[in-house]
C-alpha positions in Angstrom: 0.0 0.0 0.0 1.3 3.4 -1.2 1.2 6.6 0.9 -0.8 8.9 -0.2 0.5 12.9 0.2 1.3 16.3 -1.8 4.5 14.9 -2.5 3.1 12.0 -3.9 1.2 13.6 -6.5 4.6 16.3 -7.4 5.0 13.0 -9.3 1.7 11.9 -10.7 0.9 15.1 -12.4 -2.4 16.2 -13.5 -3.8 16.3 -17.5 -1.7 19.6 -18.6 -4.0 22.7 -19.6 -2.0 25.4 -21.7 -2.5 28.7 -22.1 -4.2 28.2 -25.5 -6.6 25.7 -23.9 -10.4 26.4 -23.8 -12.9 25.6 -21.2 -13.9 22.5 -23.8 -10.6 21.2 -23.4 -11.3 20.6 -20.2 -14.0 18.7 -20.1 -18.0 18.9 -19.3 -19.4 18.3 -16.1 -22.9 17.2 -15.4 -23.8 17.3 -11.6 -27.1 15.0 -10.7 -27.7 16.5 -7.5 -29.9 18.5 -4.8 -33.8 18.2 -3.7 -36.1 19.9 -1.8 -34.5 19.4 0.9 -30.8 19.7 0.5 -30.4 21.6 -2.5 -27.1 23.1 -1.4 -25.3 19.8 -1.9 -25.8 20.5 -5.8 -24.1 24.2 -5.3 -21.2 22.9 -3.1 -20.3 20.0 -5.7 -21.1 21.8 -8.9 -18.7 24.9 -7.7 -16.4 22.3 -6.2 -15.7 20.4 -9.6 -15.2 24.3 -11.4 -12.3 24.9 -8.7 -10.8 22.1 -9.6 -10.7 23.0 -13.3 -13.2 21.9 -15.2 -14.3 23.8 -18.2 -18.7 23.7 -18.8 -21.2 22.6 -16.0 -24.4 21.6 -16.3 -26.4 21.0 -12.9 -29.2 18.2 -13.0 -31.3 18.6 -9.9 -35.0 19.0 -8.7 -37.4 20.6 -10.4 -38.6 22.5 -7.0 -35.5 23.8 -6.7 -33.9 24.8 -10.5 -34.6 28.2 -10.2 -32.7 28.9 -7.2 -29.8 26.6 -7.8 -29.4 28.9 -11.3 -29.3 32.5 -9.8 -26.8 31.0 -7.2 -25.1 29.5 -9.8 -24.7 31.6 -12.8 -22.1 29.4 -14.1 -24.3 26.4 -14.7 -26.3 25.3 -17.1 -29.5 24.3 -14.9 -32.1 21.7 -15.7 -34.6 20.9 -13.6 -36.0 16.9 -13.4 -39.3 15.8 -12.2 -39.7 14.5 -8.6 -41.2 11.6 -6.9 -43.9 12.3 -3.9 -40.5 11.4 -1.9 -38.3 14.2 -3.4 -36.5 12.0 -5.3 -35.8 11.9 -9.4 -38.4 10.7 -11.5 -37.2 7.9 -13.9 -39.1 9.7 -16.6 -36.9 13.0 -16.2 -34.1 10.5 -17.6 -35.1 11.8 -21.3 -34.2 15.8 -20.3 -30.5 14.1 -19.9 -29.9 11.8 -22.7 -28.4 13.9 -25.3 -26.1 16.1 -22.1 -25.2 12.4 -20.5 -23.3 11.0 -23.8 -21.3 14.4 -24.2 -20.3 14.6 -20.9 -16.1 13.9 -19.7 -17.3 13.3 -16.1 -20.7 12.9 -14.3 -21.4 13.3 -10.4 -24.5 11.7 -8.8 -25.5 11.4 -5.5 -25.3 14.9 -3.3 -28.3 15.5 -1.5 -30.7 13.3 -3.4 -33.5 11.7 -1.7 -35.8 8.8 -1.9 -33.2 5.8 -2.6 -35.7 4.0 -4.3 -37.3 6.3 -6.7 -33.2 7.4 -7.5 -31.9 4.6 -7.8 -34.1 3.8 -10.9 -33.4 6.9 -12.4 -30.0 6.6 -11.7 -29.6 3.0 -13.1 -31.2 4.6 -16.8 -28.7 7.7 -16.3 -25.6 5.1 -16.7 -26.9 3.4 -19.2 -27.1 6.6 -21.2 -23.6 7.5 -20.3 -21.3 5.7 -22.7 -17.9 5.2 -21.1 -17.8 8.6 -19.5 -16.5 8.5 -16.1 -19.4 8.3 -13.4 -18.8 9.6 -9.5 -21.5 8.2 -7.0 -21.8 9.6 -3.8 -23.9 9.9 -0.9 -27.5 8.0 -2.0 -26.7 7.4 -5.4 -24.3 4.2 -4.7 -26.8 2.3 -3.5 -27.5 1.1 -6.9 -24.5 -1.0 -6.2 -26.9 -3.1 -4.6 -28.9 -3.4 -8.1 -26.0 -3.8 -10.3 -23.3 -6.2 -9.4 -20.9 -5.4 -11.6 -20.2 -2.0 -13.5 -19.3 -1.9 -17.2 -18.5 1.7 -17.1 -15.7 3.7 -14.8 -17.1 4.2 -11.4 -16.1 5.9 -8.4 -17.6 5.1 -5.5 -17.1 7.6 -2.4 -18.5 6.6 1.0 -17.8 7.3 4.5 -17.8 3.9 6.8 -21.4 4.3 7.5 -22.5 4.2 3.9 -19.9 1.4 4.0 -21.3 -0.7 6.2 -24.9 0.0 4.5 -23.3 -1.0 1.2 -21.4 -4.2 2.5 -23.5 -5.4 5.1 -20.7 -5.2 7.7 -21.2 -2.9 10.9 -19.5 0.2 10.9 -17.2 -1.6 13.4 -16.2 -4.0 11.3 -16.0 -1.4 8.6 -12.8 0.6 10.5 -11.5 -2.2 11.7 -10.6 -3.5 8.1 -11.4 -0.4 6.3 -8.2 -1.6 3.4 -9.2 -4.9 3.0 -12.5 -3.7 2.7 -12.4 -1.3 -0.1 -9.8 -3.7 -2.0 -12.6 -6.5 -1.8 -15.2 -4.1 -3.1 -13.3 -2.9 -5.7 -13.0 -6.5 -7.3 -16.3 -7.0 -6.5 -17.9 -4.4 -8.4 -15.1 -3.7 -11.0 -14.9 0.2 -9.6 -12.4 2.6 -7.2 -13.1 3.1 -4.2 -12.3 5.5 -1.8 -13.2 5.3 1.5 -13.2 8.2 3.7 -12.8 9.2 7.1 -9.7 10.3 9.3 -8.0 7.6 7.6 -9.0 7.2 3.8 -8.4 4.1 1.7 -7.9 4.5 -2.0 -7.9 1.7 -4.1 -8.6 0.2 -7.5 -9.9 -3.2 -9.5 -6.3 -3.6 -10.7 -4.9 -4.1 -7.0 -3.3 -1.3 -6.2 -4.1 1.1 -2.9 -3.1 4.1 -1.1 -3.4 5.5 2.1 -4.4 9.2 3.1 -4.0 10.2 6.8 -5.4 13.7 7.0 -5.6 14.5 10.9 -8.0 17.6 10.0 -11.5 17.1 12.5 -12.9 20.1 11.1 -13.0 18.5 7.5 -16.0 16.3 9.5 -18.8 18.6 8.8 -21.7 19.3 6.5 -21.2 19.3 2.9 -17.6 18.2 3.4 -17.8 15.2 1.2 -20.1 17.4 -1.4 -16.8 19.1 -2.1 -14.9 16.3 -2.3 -16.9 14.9 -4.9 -17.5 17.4 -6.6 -12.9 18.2 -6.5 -13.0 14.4 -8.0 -15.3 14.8 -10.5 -13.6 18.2 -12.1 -10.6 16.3 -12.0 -12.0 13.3 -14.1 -13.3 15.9 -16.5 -9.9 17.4 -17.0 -8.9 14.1 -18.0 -7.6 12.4 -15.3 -7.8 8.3 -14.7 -10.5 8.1 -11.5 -8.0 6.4 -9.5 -5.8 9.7 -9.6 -8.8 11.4 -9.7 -9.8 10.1 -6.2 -6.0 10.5 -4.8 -5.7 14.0 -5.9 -9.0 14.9 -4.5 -8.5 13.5 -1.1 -5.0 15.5 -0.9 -6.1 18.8 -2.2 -9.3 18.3 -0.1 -7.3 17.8 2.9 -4.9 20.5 2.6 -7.7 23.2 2.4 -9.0 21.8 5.4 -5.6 22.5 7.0 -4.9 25.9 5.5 -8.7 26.8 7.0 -8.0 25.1 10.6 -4.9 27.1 10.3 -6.8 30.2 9.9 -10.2 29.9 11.8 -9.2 27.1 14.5 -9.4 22.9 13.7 -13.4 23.2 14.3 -16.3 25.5 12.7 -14.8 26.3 9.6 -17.5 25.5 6.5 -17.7 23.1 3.7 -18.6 26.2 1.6 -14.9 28.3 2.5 -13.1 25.0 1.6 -13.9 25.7 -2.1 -11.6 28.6 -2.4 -8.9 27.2 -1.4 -9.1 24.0 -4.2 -7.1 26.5 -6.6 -4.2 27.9 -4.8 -4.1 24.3 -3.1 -3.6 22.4 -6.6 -1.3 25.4 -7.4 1.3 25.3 -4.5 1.8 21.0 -4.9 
């Protein structure tokens, strides 16, 4: 197992953007994210995946909540999906993504959906749609592992060890307790990389290979946290980056702005929100 660290990555660069670059050089994002309920998980990733580089955005999210997410977002490209009585995605909103899906370099779903069942359906047309682009699940949206046993497609999956244990069917216990062995097993399981977060995160891939990330950071722990994360990940993937180093790179650059914030404010009661402007200057200085 590899450690994983900023001077790790000095030599596993990122996709090179020039100066002559444009923002379709570096890939479209499409962010499936937000409801009623949570609709800032869609603003925290979306921005998130921008920071990290990505050229176009287009946000995905509920209907109820379209309108908001595009004055907040002027950015983004905003389409709004029907919902079930749960707040979830309708399956029949699939069609509004088709033709955006199969152009996309990197799709995020997950942050702040609701209604696991009702989205999990709609999430399970989505990849069907999506070629071989790149697909990020977080949060709800890997439950569908549970559907599909195997993915054809490349697939991060991003949970925390309570998602873990929902996913594997181990207790969170048993989830730190052999959080690497874990996340290998899953990874062969469901041909897709895993990265599993907390204090300690475990990165690892279907080919075998792992890395560990010790970040040390409490304040990191908080709402929206792994929204950002994602949503780093996903920007990355767009710029053309493998999702292995995708998920590496993410979890460092992640980290560090939690640092440069505890620095600042004190290790607790900085935001998920203030971590995004440091993704730049972060990805800059390593």
């Amino acid at each position: 197992m590899q450690t994983l660290d900023r001077i790790a990555l000095r030599d596993w660069p990122l996709p090179h953007a020039n100066d002559a670059s444009d923002k379709e050089d570096r890939g479209q994002v499409l962010v499936v994210a937000g409801s009623r309920e949570i609709p800032g998980a869609a603003l925290l990733s979306a921005t998130a995946a921008l920071r990290a580089g990505a050229g176009k955005l287009t946000i995905a999210t509920a209907k109820s909540v379209a309108a908001g997410l595009a004055l907040l977002m002027p950015e983004a490209r905003v389409i709004g999906l029907p919902e079930t009585s749960a707040g979830g995605l309708q399956p029949s909103g699939i069609e509004q993504l088709a033709e955006c899906a199969q152009r996309s370099s990197a799709v995020l779903v997950g942050p702040g959906l609701l209604d696991s069942e009702g989205s999990c359906e709609f999430i399970e047309r989505l990849l069907q749609q999506m070629g071989n682009a790149p697909v990020i699940l977080d949060a709800l949206a890997m439950d569908v592992v549970l559907q599909l046993p195997r993915f054809v497609q490349p697939a991060l999956l991003t949970p925390h060890a309570g998602e873990m244990a929902h996913l594997s069917g181990q207790s969170k216990d048993e989830v730190i307790a052999g959080a690497a062995e874990l996340a290998a097993a899953m990874c062969q399981k469901h041909n897709v990389v895993m990265a599993l977060k907390g204090a300690t995160t475990y990165i690892a891939s279907p080919e075998g290979a792992s890395w560990r990330h010790v970040s040390g950071n409490a304040g990191l722990g908080t709402s929206g946290s792994g929204d950002v994360l994602a949503g780093i990940m996903t920007g990355l993937a767009a710029r053309g980056a493998p999702l292995v180093q995708a998920a590496a790179w993410g979890v460092v650059v992640h980290s560090l702005a939690g640092q440069r914030l505890a620095e600042r404010h004190g290790r607790l009661g900085f935001l998920a929100r203030e971590i995004l402007g440091e993704i730049p200057s972060v990805m800059r200085d390593i």
